[in-house]
mmJSON file of the N, C-alpha and C atoms, coordinates in Angstrom:
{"data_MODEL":{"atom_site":{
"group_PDB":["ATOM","ATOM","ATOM","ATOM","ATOM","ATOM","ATOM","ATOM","ATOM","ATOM","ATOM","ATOM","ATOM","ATOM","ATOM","ATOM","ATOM","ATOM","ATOM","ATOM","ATOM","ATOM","ATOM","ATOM","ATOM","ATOM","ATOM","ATOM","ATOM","ATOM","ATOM","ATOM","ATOM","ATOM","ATOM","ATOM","ATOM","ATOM","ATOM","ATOM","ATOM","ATOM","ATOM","ATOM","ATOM","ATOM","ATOM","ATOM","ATOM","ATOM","ATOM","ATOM","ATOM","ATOM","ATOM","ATOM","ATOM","ATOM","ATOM","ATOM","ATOM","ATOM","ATOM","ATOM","ATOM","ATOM","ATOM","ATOM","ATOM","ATOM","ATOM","ATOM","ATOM","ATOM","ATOM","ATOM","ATOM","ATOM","ATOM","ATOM","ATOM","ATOM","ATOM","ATOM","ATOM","ATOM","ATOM","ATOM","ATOM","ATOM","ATOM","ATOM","ATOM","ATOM","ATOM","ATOM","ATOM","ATOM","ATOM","ATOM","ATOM","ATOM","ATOM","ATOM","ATOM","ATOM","ATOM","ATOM","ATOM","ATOM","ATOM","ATOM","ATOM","ATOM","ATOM","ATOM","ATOM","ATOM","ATOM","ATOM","ATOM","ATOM","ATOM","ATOM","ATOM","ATOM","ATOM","ATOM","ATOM","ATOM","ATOM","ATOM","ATOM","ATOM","ATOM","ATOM","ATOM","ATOM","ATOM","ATOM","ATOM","ATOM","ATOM","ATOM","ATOM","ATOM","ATOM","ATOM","ATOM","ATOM","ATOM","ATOM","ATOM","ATOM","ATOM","ATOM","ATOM","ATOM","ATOM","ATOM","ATOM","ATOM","ATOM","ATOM","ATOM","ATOM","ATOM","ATOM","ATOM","ATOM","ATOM","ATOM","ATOM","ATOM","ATOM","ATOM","ATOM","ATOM","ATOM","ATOM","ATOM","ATOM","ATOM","ATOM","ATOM","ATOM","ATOM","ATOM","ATOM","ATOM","ATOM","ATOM","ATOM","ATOM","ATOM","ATOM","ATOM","ATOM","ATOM","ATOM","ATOM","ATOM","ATOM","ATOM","ATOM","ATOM","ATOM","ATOM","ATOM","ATOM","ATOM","ATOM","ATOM","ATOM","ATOM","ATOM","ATOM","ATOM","ATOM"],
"id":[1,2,3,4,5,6,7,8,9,10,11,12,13,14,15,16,17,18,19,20,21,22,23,24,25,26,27,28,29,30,31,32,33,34,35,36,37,38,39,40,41,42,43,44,45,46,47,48,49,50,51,52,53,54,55,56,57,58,59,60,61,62,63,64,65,66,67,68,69,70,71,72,73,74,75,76,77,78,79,80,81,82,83,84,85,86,87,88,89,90,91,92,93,94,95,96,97,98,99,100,101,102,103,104,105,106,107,108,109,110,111,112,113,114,115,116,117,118,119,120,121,122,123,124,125,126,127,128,129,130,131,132,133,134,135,136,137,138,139,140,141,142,143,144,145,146,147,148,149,150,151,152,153,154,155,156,157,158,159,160,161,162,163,164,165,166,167,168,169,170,171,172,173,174,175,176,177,178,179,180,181,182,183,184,185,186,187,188,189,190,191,192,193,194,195,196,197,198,199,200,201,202,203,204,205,206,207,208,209,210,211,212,213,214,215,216,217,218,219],
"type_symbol":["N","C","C","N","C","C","N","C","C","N","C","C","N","C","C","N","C","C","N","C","C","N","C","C","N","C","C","N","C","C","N","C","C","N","C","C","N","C","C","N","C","C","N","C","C","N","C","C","N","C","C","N","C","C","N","C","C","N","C","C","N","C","C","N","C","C","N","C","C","N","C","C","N","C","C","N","C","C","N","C","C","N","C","C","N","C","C","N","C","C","N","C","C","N","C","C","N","C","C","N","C","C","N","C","C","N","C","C","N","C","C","N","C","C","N","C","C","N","C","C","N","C","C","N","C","C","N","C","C","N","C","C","N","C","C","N","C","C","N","C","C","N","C","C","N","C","C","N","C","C","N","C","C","N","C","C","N","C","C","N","C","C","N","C","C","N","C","C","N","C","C","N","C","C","N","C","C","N","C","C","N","C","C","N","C","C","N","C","C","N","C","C","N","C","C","N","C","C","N","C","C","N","C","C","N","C","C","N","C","C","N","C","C","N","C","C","N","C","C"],
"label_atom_id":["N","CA","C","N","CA","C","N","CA","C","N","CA","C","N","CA","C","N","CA","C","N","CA","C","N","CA","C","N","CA","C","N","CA","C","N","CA","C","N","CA","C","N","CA","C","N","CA","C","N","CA","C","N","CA","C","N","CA","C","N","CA","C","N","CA","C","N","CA","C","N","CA","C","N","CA","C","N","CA","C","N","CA","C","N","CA","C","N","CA","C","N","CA","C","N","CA","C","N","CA","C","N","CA","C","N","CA","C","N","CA","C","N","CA","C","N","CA","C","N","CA","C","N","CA","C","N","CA","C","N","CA","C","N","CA","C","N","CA","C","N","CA","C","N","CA","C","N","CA","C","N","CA","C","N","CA","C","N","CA","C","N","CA","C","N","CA","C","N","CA","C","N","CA","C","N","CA","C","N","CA","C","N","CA","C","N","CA","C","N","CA","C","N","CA","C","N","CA","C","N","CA","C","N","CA","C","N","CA","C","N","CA","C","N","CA","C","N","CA","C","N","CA","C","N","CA","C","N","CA","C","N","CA","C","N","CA","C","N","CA","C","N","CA","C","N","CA","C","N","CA","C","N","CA","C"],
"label_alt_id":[null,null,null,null,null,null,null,null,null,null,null,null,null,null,null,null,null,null,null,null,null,null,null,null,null,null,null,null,null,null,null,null,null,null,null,null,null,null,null,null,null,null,null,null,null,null,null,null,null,null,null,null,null,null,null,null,null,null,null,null,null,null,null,null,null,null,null,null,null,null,null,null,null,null,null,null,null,null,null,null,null,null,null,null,null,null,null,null,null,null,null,null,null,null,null,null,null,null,null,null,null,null,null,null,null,null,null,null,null,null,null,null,null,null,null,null,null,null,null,null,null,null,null,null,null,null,null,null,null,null,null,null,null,null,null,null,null,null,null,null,null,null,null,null,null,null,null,null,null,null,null,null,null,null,null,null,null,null,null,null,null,null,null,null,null,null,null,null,null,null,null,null,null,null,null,null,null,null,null,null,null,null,null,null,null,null,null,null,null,null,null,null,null,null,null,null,null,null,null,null,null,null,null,null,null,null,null,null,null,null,null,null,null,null,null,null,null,null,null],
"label_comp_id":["UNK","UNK","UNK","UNK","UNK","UNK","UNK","UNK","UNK","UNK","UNK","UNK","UNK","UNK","UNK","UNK","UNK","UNK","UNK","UNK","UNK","UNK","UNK","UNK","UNK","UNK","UNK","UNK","UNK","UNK","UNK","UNK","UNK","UNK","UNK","UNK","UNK","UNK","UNK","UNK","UNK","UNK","UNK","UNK","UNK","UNK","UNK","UNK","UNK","UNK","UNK","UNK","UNK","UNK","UNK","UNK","UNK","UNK","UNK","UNK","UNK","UNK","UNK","UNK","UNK","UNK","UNK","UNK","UNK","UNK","UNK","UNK","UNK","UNK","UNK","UNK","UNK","UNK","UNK","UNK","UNK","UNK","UNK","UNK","UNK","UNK","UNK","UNK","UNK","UNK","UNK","UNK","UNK","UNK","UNK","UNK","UNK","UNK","UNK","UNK","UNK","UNK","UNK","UNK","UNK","UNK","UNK","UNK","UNK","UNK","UNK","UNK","UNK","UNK","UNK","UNK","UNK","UNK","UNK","UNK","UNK","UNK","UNK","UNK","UNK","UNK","UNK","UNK","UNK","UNK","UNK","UNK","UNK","UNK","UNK","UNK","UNK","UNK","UNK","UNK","UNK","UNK","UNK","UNK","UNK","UNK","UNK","UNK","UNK","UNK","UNK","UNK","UNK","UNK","UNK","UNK","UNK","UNK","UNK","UNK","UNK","UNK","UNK","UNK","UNK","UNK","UNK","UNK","UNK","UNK","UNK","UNK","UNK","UNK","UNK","UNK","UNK","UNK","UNK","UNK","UNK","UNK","UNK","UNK","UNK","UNK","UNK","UNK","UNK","UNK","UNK","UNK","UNK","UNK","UNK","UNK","UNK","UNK","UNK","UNK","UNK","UNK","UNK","UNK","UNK","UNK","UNK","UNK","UNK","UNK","UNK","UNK","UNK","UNK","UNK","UNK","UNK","UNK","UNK"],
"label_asym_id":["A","A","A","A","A","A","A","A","A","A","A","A","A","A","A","A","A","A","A","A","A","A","A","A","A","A","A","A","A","A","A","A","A","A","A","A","A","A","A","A","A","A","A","A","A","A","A","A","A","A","A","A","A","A","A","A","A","A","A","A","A","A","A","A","A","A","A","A","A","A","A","A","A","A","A","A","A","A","A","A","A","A","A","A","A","A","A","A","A","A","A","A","A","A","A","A","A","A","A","A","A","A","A","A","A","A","A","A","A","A","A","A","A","A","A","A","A","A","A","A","A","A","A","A","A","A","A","A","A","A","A","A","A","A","A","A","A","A","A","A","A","A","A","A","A","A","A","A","A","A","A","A","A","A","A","A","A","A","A","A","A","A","A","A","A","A","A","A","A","A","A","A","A","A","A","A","A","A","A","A","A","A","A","A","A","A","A","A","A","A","A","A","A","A","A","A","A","A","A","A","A","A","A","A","A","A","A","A","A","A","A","A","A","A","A","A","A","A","A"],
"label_entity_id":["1","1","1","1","1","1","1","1","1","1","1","1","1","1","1","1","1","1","1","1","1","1","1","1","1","1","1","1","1","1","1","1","1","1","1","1","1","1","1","1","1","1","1","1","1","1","1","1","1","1","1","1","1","1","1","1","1","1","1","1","1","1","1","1","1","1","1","1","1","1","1","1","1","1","1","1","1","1","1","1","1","1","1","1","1","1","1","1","1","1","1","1","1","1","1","1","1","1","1","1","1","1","1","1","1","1","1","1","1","1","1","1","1","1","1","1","1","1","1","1","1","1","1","1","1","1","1","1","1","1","1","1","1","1","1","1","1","1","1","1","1","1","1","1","1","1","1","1","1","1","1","1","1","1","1","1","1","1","1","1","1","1","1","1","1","1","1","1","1","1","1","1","1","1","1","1","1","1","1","1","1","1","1","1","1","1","1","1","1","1","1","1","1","1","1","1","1","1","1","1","1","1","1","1","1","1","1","1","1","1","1","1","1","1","1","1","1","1","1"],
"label_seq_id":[1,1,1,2,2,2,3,3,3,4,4,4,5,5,5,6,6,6,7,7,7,8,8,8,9,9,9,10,10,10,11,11,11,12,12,12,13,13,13,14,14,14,15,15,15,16,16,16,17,17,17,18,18,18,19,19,19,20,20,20,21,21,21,22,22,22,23,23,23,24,24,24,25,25,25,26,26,26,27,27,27,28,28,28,29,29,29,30,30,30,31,31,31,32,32,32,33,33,33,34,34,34,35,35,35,36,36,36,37,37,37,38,38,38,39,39,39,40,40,40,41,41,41,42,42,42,43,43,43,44,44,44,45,45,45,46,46,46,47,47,47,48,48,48,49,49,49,50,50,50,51,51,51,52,52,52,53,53,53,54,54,54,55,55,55,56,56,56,57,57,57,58,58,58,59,59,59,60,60,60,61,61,61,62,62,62,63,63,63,64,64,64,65,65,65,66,66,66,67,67,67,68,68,68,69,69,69,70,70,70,71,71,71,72,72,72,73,73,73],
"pdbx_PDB_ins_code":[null,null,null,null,null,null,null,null,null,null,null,null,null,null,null,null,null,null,null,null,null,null,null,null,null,null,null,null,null,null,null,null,null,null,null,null,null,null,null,null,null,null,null,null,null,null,null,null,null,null,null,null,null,null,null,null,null,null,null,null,null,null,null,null,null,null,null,null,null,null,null,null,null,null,null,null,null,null,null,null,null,null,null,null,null,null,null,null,null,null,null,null,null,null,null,null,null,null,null,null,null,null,null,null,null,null,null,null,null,null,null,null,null,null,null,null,null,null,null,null,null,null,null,null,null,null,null,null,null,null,null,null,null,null,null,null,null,null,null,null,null,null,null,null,null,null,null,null,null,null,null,null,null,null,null,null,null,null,null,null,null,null,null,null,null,null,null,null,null,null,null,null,null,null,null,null,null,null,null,null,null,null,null,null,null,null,null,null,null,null,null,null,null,null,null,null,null,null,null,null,null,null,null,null,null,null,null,null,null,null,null,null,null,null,null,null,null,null,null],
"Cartn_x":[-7.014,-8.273,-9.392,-9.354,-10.245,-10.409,-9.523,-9.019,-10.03,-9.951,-10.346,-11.785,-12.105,-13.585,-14.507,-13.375,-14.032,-14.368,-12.605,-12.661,-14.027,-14.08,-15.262,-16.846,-16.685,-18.043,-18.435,-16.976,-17.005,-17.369,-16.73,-16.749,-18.382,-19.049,-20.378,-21.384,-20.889,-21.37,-21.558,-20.228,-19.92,-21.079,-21.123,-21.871,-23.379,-23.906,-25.293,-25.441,-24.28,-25.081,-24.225,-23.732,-23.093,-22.11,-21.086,-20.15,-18.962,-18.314,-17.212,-16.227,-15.55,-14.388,-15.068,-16.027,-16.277,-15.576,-16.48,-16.22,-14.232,-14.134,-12.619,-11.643,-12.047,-11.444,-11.21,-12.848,-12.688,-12.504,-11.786,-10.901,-9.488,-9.331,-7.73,-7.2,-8.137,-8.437,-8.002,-8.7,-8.903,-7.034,-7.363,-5.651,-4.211,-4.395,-3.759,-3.346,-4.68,-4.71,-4.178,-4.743,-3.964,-2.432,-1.891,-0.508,0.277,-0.188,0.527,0.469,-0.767,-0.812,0.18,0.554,1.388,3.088,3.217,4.417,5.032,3.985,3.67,4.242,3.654,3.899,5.24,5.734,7.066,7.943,7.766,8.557,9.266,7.919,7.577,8.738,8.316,9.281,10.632,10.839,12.509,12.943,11.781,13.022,13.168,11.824,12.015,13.056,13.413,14.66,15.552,15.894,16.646,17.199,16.282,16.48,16.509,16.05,16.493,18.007,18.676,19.87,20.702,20.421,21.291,21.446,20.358,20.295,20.981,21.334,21.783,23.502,24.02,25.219,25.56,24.728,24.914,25.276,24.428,24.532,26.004,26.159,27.531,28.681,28.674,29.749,29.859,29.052,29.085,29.391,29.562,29.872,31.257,32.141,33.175,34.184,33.275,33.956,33.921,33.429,33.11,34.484,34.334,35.677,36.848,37.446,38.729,38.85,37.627,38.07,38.485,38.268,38.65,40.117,40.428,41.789,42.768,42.715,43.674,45.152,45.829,47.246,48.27],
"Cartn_y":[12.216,12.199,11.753,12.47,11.858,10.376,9.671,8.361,7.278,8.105,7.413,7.641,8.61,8.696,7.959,7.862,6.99,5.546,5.123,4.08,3.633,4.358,4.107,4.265,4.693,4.464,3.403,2.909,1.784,0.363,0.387,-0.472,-0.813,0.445,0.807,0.037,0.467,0.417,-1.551,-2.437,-3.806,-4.32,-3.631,-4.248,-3.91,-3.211,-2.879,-3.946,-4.275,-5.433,-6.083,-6.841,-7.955,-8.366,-7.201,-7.754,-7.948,-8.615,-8.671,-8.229,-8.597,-7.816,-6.124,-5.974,-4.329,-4.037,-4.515,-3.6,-3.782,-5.112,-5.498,-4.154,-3.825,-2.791,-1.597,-1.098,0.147,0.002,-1.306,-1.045,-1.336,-1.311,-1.406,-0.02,0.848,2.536,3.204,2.644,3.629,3.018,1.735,1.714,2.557,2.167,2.765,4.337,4.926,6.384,6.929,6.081,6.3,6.21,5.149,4.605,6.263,6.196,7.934,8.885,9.192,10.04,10.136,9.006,8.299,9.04,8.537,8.556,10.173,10.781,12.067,13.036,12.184,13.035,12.436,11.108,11.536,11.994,12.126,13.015,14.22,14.7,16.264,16.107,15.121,15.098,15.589,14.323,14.318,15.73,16.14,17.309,18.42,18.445,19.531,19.262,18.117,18.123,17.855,17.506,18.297,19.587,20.454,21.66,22.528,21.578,22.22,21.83,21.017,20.482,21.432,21.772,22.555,23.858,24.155,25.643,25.721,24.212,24.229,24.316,23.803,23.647,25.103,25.923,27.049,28.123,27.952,28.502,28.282,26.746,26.821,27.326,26.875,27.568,29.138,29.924,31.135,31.299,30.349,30.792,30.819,29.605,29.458,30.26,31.117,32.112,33.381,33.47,34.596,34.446,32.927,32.642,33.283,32.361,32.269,34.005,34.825,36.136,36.898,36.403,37.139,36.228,35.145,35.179,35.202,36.291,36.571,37.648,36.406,36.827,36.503],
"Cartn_z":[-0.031,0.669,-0.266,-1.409,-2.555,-2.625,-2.597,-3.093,-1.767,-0.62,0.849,0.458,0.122,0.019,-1.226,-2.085,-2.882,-2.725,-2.068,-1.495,-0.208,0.219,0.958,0.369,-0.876,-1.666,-2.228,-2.564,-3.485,-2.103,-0.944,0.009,0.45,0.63,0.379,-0.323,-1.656,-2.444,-2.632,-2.536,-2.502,-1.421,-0.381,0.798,0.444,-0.043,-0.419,-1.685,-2.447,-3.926,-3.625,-2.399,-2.183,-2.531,-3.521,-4.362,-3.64,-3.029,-2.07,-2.884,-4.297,-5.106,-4.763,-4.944,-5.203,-3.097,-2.65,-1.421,-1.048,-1.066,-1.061,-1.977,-3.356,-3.82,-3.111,-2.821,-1.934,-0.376,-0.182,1.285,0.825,-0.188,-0.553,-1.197,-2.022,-2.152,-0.743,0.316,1.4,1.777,2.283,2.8,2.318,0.974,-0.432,-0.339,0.33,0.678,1.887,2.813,3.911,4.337,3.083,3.302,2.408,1.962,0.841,1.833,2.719,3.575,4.857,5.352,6.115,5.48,4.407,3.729,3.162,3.192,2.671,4.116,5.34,6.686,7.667,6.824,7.416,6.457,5.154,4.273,5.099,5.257,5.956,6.843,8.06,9.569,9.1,8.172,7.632,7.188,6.172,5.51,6.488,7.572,8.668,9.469,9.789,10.814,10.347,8.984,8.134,7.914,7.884,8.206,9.583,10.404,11.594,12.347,11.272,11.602,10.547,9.4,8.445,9.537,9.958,10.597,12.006,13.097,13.489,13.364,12.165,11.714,11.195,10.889,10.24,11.844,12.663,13.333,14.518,14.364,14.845,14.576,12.993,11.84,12.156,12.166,12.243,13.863,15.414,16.107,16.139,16.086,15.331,14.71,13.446,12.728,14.075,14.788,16.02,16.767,17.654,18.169,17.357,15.903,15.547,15.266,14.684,14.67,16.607,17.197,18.975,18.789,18.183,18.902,17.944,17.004,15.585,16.301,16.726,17.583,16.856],
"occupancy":[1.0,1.0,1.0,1.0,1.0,1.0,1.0,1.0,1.0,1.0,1.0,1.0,1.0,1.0,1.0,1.0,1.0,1.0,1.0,1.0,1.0,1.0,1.0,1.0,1.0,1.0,1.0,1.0,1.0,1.0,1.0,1.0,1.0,1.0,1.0,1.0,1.0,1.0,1.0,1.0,1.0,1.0,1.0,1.0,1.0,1.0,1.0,1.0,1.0,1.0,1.0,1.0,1.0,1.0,1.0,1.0,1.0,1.0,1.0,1.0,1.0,1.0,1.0,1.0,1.0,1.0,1.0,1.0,1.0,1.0,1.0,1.0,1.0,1.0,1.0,1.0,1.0,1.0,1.0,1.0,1.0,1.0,1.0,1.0,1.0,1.0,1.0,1.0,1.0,1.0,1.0,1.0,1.0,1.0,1.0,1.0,1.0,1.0,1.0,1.0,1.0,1.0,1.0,1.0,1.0,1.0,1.0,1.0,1.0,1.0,1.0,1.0,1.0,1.0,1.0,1.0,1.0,1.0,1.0,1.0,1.0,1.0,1.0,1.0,1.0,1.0,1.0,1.0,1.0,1.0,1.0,1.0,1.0,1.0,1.0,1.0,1.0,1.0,1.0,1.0,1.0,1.0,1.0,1.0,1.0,1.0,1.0,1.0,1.0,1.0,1.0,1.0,1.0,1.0,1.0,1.0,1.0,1.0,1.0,1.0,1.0,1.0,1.0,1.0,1.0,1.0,1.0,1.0,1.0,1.0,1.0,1.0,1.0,1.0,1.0,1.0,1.0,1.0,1.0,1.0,1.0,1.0,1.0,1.0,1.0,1.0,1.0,1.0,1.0,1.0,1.0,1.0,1.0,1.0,1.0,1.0,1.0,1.0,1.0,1.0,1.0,1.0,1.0,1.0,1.0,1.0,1.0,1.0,1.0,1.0,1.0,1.0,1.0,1.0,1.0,1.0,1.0,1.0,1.0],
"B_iso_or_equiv":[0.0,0.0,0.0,0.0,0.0,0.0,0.0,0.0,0.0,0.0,0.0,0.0,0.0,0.0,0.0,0.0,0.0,0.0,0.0,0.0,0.0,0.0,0.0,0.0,0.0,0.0,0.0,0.0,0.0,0.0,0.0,0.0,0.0,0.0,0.0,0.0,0.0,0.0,0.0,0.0,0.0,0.0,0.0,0.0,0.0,0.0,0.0,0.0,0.0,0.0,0.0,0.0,0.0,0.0,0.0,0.0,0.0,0.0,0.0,0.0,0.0,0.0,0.0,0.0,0.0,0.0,0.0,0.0,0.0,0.0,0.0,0.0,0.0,0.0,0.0,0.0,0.0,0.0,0.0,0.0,0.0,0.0,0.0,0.0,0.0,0.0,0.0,0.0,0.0,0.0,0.0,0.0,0.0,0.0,0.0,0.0,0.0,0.0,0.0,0.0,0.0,0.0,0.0,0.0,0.0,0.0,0.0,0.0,0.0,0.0,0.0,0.0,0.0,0.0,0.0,0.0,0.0,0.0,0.0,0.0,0.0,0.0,0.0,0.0,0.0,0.0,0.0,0.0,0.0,0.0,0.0,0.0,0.0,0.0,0.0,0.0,0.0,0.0,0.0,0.0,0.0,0.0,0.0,0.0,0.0,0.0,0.0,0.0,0.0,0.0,0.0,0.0,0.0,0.0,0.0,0.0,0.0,0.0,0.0,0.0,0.0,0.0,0.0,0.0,0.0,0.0,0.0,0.0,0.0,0.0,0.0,0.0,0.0,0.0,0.0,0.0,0.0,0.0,0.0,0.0,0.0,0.0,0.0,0.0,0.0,0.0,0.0,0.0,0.0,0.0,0.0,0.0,0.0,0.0,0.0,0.0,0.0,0.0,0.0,0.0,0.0,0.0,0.0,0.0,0.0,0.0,0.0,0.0,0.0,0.0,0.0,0.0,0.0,0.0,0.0,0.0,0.0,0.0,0.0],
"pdbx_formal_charge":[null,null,null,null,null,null,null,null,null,null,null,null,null,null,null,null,null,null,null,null,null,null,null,null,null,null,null,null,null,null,null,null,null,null,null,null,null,null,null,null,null,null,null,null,null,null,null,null,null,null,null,null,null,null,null,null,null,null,null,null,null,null,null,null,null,null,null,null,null,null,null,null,null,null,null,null,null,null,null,null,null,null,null,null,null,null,null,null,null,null,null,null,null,null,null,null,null,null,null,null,null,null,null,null,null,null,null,null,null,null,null,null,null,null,null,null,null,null,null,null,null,null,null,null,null,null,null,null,null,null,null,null,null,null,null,null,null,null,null,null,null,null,null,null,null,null,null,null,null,null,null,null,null,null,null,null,null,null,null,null,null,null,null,null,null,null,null,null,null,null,null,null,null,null,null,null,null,null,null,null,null,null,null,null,null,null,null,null,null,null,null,null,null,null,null,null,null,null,null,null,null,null,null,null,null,null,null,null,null,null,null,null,null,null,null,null,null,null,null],
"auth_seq_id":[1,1,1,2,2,2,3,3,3,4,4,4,5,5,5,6,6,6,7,7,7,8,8,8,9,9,9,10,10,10,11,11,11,12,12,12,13,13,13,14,14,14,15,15,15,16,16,16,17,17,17,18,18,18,19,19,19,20,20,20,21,21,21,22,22,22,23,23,23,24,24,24,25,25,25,26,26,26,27,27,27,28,28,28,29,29,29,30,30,30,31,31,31,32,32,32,33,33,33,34,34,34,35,35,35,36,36,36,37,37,37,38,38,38,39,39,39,40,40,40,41,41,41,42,42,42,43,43,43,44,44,44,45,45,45,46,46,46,47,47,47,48,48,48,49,49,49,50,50,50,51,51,51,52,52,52,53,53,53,54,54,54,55,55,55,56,56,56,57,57,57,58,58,58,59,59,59,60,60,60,61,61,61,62,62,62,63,63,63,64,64,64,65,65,65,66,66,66,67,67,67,68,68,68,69,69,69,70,70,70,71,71,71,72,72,72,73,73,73],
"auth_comp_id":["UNK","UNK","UNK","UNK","UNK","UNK","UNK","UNK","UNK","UNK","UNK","UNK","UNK","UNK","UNK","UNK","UNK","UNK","UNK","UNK","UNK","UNK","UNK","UNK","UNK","UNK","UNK","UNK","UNK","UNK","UNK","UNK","UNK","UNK","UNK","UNK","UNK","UNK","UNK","UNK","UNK","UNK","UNK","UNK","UNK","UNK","UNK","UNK","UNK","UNK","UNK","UNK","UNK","UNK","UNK","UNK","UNK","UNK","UNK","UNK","UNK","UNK","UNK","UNK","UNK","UNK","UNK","UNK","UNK","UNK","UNK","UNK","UNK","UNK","UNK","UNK","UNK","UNK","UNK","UNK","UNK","UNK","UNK","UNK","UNK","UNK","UNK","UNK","UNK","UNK","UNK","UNK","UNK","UNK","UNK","UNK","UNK","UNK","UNK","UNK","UNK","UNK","UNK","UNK","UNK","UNK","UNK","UNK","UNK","UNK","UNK","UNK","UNK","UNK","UNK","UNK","UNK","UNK","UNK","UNK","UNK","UNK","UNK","UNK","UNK","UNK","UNK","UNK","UNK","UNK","UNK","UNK","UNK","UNK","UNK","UNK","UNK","UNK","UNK","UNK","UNK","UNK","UNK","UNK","UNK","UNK","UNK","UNK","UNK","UNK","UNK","UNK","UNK","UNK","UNK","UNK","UNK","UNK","UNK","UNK","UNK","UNK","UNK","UNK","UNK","UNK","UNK","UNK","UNK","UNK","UNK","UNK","UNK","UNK","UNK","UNK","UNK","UNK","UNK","UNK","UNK","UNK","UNK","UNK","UNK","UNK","UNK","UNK","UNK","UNK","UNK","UNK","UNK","UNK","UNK","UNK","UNK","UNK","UNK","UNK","UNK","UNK","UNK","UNK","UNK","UNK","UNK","UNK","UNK","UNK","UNK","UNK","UNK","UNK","UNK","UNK","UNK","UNK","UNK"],
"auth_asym_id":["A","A","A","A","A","A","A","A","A","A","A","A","A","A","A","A","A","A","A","A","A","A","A","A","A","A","A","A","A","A","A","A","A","A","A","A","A","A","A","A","A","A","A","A","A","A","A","A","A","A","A","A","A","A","A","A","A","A","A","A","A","A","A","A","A","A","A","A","A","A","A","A","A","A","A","A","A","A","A","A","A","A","A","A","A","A","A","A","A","A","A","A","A","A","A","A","A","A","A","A","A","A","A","A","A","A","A","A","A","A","A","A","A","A","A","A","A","A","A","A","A","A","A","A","A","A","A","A","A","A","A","A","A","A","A","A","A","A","A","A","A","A","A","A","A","A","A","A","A","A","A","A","A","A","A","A","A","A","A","A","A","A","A","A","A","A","A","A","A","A","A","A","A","A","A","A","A","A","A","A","A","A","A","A","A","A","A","A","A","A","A","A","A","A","A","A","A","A","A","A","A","A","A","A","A","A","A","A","A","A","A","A","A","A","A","A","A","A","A"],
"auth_atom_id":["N","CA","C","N","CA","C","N","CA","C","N","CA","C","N","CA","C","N","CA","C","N","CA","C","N","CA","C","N","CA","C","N","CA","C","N","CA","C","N","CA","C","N","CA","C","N","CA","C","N","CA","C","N","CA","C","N","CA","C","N","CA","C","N","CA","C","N","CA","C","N","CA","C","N","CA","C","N","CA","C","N","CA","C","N","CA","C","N","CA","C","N","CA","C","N","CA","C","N","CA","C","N","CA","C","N","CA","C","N","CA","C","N","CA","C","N","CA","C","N","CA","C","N","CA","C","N","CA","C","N","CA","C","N","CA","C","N","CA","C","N","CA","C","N","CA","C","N","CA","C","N","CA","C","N","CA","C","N","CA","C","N","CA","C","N","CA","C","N","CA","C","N","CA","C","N","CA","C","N","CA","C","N","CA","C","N","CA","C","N","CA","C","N","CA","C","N","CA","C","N","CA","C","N","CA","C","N","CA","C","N","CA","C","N","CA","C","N","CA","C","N","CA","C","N","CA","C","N","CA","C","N","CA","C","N","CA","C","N","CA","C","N","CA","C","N","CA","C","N","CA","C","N","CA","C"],
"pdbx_PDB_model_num":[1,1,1,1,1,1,1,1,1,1,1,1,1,1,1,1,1,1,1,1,1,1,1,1,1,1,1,1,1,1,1,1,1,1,1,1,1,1,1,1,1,1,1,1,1,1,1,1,1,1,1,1,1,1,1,1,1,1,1,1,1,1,1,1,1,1,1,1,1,1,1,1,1,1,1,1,1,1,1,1,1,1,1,1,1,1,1,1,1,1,1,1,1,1,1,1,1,1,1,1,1,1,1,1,1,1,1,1,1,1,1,1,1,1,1,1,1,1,1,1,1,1,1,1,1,1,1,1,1,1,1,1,1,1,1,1,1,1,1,1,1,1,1,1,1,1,1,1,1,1,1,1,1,1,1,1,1,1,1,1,1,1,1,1,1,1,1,1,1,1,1,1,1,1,1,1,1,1,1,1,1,1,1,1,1,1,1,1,1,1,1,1,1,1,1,1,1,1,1,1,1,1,1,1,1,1,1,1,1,1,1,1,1,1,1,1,1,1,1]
}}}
């Protein structure tokens, strides 16, 4: 978030003294930031349904062990 806000100072900042490299920088800051933020939140997705798949497998496994113990003939 830091990075976006700077980026947008600097973009600011380019457009008030005309410097097109300056503002061009701080819209490549802000993108830059946003793209991590992006990448950061499907990390997240993944390792959660990740784990909502371990926990599903866990929970089968253990129904399983339920069954084969009812039919020990």
């Amino acid at each position: 978030m830091k990075d976006e806000i700077k980026g947008k100072a600097d973009e600011l900042k380019g457009k008030l003294t005309g410097d097109k490299s300056e503002e061009l920088k701080g819209k490549a800051e802000q993108a830059g930031d946003k793209l991590r933020r992006n990448a950061r939140d499907i990390r997240d997705d993944v390792k959660d349904k990740a784990d909502e798949m371990d926990d599903e497998a866990r929970r089968r496994e253990s129904e399983a062990e339920t069954v084969r113990e009812k039919r020990s003939w």
